[in-house]
C-alpha positions as CSV (number, residue, x, y, z in Angstrom):
1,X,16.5,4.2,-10.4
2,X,17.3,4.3,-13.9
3,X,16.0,2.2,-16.8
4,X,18.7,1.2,-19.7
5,X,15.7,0.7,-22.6
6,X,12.1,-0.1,-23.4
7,X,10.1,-2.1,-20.7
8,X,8.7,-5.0,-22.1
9,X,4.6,-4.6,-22.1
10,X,3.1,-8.0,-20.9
11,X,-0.9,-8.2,-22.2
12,X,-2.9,-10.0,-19.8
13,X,-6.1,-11.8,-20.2
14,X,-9.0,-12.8,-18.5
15,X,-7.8,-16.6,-18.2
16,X,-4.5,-15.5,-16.7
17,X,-5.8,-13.1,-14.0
18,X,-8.0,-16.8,-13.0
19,X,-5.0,-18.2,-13.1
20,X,-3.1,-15.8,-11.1
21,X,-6.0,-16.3,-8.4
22,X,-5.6,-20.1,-8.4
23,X,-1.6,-19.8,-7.4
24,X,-2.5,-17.0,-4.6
25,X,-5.1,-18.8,-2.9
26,X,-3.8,-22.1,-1.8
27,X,-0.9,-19.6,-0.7
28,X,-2.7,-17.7,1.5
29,X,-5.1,-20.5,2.6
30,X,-1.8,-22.6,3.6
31,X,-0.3,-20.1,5.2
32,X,-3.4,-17.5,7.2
33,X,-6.8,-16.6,7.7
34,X,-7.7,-13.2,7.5
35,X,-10.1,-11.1,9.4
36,X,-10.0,-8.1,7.0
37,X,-8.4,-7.1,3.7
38,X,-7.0,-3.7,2.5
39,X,-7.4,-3.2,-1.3
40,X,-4.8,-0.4,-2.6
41,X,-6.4,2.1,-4.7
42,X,-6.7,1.4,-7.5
43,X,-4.9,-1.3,-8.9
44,X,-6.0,-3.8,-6.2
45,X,-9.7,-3.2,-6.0
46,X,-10.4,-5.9,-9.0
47,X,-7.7,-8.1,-7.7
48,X,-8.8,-7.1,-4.6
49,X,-12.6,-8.1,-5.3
50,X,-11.2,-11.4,-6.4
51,X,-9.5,-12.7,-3.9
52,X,-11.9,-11.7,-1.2
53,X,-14.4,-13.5,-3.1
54,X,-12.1,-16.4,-3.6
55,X,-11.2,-16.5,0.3
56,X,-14.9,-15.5,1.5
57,X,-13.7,-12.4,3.3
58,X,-15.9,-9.9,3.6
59,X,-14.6,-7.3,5.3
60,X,-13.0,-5.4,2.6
61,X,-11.3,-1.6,3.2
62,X,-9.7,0.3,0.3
63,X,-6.8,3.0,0.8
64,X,-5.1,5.5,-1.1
65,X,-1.9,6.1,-1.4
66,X,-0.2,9.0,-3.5
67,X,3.8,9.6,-3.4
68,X,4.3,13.1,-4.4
69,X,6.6,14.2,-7.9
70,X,9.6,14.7,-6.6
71,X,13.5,15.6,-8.5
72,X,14.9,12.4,-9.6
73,X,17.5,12.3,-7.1
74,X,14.9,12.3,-4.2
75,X,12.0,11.0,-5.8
76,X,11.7,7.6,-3.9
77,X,12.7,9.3,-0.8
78,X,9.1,11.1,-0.5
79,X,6.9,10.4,2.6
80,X,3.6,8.8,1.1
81,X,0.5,10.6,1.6
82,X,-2.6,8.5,2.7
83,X,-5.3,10.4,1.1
84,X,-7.9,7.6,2.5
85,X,-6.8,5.1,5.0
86,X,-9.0,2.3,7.0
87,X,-9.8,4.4,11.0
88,X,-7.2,2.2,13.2
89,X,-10.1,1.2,15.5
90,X,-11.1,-1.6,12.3
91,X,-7.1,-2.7,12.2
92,X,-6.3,-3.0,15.7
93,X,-5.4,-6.5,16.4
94,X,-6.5,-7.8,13.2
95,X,-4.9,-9.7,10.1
96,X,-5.1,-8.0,7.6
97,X,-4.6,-8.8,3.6
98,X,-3.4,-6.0,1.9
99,X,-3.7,-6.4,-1.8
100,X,-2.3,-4.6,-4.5
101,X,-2.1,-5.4,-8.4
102,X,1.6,-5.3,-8.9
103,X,4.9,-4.9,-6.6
104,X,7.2,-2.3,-8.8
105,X,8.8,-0.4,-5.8
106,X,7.2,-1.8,-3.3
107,X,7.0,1.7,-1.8
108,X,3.1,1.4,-2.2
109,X,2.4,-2.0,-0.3
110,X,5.1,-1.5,2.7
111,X,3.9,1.7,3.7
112,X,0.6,0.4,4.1
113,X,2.1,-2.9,6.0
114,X,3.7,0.3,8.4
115,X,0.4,1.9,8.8
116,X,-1.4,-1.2,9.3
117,X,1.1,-2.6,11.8
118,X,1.4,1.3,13.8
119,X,-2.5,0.8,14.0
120,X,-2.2,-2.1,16.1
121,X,-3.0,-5.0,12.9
122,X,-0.7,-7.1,11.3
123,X,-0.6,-7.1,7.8
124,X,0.4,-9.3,5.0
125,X,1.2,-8.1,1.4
126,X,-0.5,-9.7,-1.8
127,X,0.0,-8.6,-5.1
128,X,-0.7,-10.1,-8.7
129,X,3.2,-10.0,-10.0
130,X,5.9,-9.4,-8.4
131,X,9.0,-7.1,-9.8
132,X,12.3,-7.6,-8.2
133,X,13.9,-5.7,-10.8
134,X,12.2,-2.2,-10.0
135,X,12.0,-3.2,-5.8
136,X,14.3,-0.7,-4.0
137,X,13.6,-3.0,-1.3
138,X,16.7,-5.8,-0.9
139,X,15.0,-7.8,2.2
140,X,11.4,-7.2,1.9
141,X,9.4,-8.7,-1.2
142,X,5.3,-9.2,-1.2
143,X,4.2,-12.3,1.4
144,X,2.2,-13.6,-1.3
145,X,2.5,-13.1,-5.4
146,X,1.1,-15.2,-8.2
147,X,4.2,-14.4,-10.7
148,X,7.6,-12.8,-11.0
149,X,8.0,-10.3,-13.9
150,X,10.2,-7.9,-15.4
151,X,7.4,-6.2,-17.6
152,X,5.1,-3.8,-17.1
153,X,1.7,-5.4,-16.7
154,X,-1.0,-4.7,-18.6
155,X,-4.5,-5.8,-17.1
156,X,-7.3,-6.9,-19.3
157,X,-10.0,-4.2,-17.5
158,X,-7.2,-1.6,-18.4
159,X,-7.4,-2.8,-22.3
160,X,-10.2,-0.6,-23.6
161,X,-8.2,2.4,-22.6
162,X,-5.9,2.4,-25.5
163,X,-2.0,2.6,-25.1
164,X,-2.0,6.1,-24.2
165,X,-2.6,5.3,-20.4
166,X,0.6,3.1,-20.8
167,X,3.9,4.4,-18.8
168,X,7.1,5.3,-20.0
169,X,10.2,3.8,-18.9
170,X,11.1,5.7,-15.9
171,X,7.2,5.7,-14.5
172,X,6.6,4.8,-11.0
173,X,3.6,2.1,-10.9
């Protein structure tokens, strides 16, 4: 995947996280309960933390995912590697929410929808935005998402960091 320029930076604040929450919920409420959600580490833990509060669930599991550096040419062909992951014993037969912050790739979110669903669960992706653009995926998108974007996202908790946390075109996020 290549990028032809400067991604646009898209500031977010506190009101339009609130407002991000009030699209996903009647979403998810109109389409599932959930016995469990999975917050990806770590842009879905405030997110996360949101919704679950929003949608009184209170089982709430975290996992990590990390996709090694890899060359260019087979960068988004690396197997992910789960450096903490829910036991399968708490997904088995279970929904399960998984929520993450944004959908770039969407390597991140479907292979823990895989890991959930070899576990027994079945789980349904959430994120904050939604970037076809950057998905390598052609069929699969998130189940739920408050907005479509082509910018990188830029949280209001991730604002006191300064710009030098910011990715450069090219990042995977």
């Amino acid at each position: 995947m290549s990028f032809s320029g400067p991604i646009r930076h898209e500031l977010l604040t506190w009101a339009d996280v609130d407002k991000l929450v009030d699209v996903l919920v009647p979403q998810i409420k109109g389409v599932a309960t959930f016995d469990a959600m999975i917050l990806i580490t770590r842009g879905g833990i405030i997110p996360g933390g949101l919704l679950a509060e929003a949608l009184d669930i209170r089982d709430v599991l975290t996992a990590a995912v990390f996709f090694p550096d890899e060359a260019a040419s087979t960068r988004y062909l690396a197997m992910p590697n789960f450096l903490q992951f829910p036991d399968d014993a708490l997904l088995a037969e279970r929904r399960i929410l998984i929520v993450d912050d944004v959908w770039g790739s969407g390597r991140t979110s479907t292979s823990v929808r895989g890991r959930v669903k070899a576990a027994g669960g079945e789980g349904a992706t959430c994120v904050f935005h939604f970037n076809p653009y950057r998905s390598l995926f052609t069929k699969a998108e998130p189940d739920f998402y408050g907005a479509v974007t082509d910018a990188y996202i830029v949280f209001p908790w991730e604002l006191d960091r300064g710009v030098d946390h910011i990715r450069v075109a090219g990042s995977e996020g």
